[in-house]
C-alpha positions as CSV (number, residue, x, y, z in Angstrom):
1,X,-21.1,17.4,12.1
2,X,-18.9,20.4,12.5
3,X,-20.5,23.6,12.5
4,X,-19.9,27.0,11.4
5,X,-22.0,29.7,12.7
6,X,-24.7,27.0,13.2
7,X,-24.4,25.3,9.3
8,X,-23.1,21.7,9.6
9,X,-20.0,21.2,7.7
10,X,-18.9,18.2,5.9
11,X,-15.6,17.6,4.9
12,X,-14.6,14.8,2.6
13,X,-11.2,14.1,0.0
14,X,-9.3,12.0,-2.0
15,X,-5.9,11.7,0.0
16,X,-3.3,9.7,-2.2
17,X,-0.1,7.6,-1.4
18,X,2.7,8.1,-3.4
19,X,6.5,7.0,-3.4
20,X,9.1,4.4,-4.1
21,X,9.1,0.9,-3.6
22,X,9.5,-0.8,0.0
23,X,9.0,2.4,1.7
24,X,6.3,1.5,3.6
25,X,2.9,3.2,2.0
26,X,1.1,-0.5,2.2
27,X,1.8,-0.3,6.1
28,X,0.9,3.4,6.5
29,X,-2.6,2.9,4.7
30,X,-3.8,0.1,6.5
31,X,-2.8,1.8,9.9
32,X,-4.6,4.8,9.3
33,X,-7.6,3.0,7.6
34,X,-7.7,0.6,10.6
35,X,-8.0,-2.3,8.2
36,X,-5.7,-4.5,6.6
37,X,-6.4,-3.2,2.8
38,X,-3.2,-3.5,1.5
39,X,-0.6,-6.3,1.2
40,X,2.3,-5.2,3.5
41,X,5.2,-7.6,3.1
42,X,9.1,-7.2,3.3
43,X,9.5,-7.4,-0.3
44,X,9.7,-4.5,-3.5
45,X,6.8,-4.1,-5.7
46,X,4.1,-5.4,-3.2
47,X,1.2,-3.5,-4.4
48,X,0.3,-3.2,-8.1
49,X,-3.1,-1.9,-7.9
50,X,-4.2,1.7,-6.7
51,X,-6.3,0.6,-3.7
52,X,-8.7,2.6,-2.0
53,X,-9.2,2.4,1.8
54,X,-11.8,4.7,3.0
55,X,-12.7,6.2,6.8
56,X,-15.8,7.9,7.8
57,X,-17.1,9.6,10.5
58,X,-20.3,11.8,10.9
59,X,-18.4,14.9,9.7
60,X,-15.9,13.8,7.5
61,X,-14.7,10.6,4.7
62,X,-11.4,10.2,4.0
63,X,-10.3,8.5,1.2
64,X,-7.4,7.4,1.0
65,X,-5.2,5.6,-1.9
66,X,-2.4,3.3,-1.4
67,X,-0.3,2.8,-5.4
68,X,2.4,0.8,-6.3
69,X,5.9,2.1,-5.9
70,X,7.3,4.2,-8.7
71,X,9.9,2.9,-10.4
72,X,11.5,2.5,-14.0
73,X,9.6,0.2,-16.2
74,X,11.1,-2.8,-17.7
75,X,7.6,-4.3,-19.1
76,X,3.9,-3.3,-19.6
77,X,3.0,-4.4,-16.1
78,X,5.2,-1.8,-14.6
79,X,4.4,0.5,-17.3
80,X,0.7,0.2,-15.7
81,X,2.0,0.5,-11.9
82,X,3.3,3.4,-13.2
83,X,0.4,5.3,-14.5
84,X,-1.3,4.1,-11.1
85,X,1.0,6.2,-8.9
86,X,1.1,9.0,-11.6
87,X,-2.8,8.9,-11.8
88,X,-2.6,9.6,-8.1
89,X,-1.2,12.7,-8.7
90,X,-4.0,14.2,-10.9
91,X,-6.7,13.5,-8.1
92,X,-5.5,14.1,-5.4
93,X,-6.8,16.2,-2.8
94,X,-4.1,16.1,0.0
95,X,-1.1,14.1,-1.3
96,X,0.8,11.7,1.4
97,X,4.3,11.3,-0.5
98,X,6.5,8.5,1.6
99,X,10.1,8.2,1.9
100,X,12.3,6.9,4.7
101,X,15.4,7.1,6.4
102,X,17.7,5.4,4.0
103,X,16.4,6.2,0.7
104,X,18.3,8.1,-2.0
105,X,16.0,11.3,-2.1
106,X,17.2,11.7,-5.6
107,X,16.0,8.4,-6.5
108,X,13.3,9.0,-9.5
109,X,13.3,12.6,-9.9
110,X,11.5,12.0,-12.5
111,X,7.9,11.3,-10.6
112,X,9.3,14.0,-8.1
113,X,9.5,17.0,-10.5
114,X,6.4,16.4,-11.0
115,X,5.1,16.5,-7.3
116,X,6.9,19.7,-7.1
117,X,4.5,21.0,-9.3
118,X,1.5,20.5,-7.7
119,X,-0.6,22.9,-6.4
120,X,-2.5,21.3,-3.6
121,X,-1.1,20.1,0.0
122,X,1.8,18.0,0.1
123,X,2.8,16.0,3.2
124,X,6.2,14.4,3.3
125,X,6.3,11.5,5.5
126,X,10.0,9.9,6.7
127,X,8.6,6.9,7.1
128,X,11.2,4.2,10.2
129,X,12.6,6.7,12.0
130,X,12.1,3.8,14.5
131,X,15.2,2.5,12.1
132,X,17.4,5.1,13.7
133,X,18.9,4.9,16.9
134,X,17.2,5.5,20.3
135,X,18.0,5.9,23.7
136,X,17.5,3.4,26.2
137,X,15.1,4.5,29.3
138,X,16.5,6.2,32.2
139,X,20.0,6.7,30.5
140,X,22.6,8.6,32.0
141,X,23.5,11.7,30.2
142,X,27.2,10.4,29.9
143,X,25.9,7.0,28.4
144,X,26.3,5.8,24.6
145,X,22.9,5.7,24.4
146,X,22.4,9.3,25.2
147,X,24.9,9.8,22.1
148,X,23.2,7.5,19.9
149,X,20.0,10.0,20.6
150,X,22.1,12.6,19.7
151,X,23.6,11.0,16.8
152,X,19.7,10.0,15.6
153,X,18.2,13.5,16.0
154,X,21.3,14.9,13.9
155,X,20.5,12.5,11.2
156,X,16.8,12.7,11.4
157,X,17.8,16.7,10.9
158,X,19.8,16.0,8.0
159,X,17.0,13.9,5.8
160,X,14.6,16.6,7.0
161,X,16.8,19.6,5.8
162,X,17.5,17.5,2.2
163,X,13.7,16.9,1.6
164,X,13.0,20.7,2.6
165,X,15.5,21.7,-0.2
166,X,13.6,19.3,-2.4
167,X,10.0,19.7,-1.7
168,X,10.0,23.4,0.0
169,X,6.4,23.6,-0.3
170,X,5.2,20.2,1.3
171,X,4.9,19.7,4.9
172,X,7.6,17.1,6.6
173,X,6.1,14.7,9.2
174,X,8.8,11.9,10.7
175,X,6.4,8.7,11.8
176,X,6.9,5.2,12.0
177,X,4.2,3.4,10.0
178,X,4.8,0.1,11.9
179,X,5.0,1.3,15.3
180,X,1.7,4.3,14.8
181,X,4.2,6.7,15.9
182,X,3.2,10.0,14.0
183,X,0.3,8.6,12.3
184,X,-2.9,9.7,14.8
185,X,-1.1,13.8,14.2
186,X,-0.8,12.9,10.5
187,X,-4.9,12.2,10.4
188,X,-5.6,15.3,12.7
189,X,-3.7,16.9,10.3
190,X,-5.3,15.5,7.3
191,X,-8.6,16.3,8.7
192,X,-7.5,19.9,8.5
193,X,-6.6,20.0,5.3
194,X,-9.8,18.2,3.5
195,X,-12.1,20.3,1.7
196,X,-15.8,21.2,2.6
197,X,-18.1,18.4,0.5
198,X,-20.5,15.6,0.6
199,X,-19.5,12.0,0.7
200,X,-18.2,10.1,-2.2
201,X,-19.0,6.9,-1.4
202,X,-21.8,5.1,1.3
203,X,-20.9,5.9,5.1
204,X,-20.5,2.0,5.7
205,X,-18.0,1.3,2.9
206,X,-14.6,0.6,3.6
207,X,-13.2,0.3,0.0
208,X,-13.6,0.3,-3.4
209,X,-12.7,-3.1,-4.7
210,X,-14.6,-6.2,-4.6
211,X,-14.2,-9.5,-2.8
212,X,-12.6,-11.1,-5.6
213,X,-9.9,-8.8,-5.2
214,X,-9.2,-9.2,-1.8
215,X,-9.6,-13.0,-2.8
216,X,-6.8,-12.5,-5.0
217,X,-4.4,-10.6,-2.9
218,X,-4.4,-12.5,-0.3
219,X,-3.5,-15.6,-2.3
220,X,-0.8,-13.5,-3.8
221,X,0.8,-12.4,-0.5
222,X,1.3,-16.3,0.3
223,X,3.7,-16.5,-2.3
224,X,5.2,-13.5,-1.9
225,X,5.7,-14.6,1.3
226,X,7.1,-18.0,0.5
227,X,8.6,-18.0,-3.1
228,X,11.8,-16.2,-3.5
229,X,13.4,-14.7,-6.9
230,X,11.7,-13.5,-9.9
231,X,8.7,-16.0,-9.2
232,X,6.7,-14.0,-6.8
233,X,7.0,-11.5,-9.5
234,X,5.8,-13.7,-12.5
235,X,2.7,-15.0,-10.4
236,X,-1.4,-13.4,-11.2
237,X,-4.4,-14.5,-9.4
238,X,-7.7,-14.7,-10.7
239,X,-10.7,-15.6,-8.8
240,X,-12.8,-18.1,-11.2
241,X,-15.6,-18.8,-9.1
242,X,-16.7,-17.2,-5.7
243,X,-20.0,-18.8,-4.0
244,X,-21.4,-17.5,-0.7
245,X,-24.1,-18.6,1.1
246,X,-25.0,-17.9,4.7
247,X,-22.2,-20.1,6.7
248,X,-19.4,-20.8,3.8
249,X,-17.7,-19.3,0.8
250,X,-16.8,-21.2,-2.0
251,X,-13.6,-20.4,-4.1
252,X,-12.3,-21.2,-6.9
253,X,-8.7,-19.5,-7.8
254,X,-6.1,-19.8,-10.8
255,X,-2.5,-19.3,-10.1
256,X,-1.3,-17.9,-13.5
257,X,2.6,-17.7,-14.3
258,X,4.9,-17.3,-17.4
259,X,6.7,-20.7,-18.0
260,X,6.7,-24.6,-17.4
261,X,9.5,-24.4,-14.5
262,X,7.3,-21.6,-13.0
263,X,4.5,-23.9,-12.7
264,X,6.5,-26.7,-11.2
265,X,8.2,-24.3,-8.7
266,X,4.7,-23.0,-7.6
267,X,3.2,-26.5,-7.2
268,X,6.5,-28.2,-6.3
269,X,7.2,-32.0,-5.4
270,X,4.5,-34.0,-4.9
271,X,2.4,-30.8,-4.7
272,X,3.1,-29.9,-1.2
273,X,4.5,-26.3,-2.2
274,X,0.8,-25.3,-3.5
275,X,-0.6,-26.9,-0.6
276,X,0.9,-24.6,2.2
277,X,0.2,-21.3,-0.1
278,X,-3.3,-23.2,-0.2
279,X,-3.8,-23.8,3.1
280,X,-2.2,-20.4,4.4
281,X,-4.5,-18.5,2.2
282,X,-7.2,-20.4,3.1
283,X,-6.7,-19.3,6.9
284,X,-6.0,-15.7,6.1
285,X,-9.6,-15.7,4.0
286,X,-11.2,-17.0,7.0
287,X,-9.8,-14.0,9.1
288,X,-10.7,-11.4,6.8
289,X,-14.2,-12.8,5.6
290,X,-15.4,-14.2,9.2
291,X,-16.5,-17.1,7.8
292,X,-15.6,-20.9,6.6
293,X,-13.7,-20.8,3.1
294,X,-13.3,-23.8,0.6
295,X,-10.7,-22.9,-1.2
296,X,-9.8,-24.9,-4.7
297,X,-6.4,-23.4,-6.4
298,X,-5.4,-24.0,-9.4
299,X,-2.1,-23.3,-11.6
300,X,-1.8,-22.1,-15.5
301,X,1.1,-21.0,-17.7
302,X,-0.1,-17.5,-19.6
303,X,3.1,-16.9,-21.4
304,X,4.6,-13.8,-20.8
305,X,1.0,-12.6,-19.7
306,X,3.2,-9.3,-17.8
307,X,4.1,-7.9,-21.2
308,X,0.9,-9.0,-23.0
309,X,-1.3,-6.2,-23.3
310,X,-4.8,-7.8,-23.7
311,X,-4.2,-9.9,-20.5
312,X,-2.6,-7.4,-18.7
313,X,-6.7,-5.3,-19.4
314,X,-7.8,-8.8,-18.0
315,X,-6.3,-9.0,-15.2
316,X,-7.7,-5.0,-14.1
317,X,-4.3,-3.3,-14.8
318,X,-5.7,-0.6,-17.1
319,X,-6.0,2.6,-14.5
320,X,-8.3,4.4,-16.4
């Protein structure tokens, strides 16, 4: 425990992850929870949950919430990613707002007025600055790459000066997510910032969903992963059965999309298409559970469950 003039100290806080789509928040919270919470993938619109990741030490928790990029909604799902990442905003008690080197800052000034307004600590991250150029090793100072240094730190100086205009009041932290450049200052940093107070949740828990959800997820970042276009997008998962027992886990999943053609995509010919998600997920479950997984999967049509208000409450998209 920390100490002041011999009183242990505790610190602990909510610390929320806010931005646009594809910037890399998914990537950043599992790196500095040191777990693989979040699905991380090349594509927009990952995450649709706010997920919690939390790290504890004798004299401090961190929790930390990764949200779904903000964006302009087109249906009620979106609408309720939405009030995820603005919900993060209201609890918040160190705010982690991402960006990166090639994003509009003006993009959604919307969600950004309204981090202007807050009154608690605001850290701006420029998330890939590994996406700029950098030198080579034991250039010479006439070389190009010596100029493509040059030419990085200018522009790495110019997003820095645009978010200052923008945010004045935030702290601006460069860091690559991918490569933990940035992020072990960022948590000292953190640290610092959190407030004196008792634990919110028990020292050995790491989040706060379920193993259903994780369940879930994971089947969901398969096809991510190997569905292209708007299906990825039109897919749910819900965990129908989950058994465990001392060596195995049993599962039982349901694939839900909006139409017919969907559902033949997602199976495809001769049902080999569900079989790799199947069988991929199956593997990754193993990983994160540590133990054998039988896996059963399943696919439905639930027309147009994204814009369907009752099923979007089933499916756990209501953030309050």
């Amino acid at each position: 425990m920390l100490r002041d003039r011999g009183k242990l100290i505790h610190k602990a806080g909510f610390v929320n992850i806010v931005g646009n789509p594809n910037v890399g928040k998914s990537t950043l919270m599992n790196q500095l929870v040191g777990e693989r919470i979040s699905i991380a993938t090349f594509k927009a619109q990952t995450t649709r949950h706010r997920i919690m990741g939390i790290v504890n030490t004798p004299e401090m928790q961190i929790v930390f919430s990764d949200t779904p990029g903000v964006l302009k909604p087109n249906y009620k799902l979106q609408e309720s990613m939405l009030a995820f990442s603005e919900s993060a905003l209201q609890d918040a008690d160190v705010l982690l707002y991402v960006t990166d080197v090639v994003e509009d800052p003006e993009k959604n000034m919307d969600f950004l007025e309204k981090v202007q307004q807050l009154d608690i600590p605001v850290i701006l991250l420029i998330n890939k600055i590994d996406e700029l150029a950098s030198p080579a090793r034991n250039a010479s100072p006439a070389s190009p790459a010596r100029n493509a240094s040059q030419a990085s730190n200018a522009s790495l100086a110019k997003i820095v000066d645009h978010w200052h205009a923008l945010l004045p009041k935030a702290e601006i932290l460069p860091v690559s997510a991918k490569n933990k450049f940035g992020t072990d200052l960022l948590l000292k940093r953190i640290q610092e910032l959190l407030p004196e107070s008792p634990a919110y949740f028990d020292k050995d828990q790491l989040t706060d969903k379920p193993a259903r959800f994780f369940v879930s997820e994971i089947i969901r970042e398969k096809i991510l992963l190997y569905y292209d276009k708007e299906i990825p997008y039109s897919v749910e998962v819900s965990v129908e059965r989950f058994k465990e027992d001392e060596k195995h886990i049993h599962i039982n999943a349901v694939i839900y999309v909006e139409r017919d053609s969907q559902k033949g995509i997602i199976i495809g010919h001769q049902g080999v298409a569900l079989k790799k998600v199947s069988t991929e997920a199956r593997k990754a479950l193993e990983k994160f559970f540590a133990k054998p997984i039988y896996l059963e999967v399943f696919v439905k049509v639930d027309k147009d469950w994204r814009s369907n208000e009752r099923e979007l409450n089933h499916f756990g998209y209501n953030p309050e």
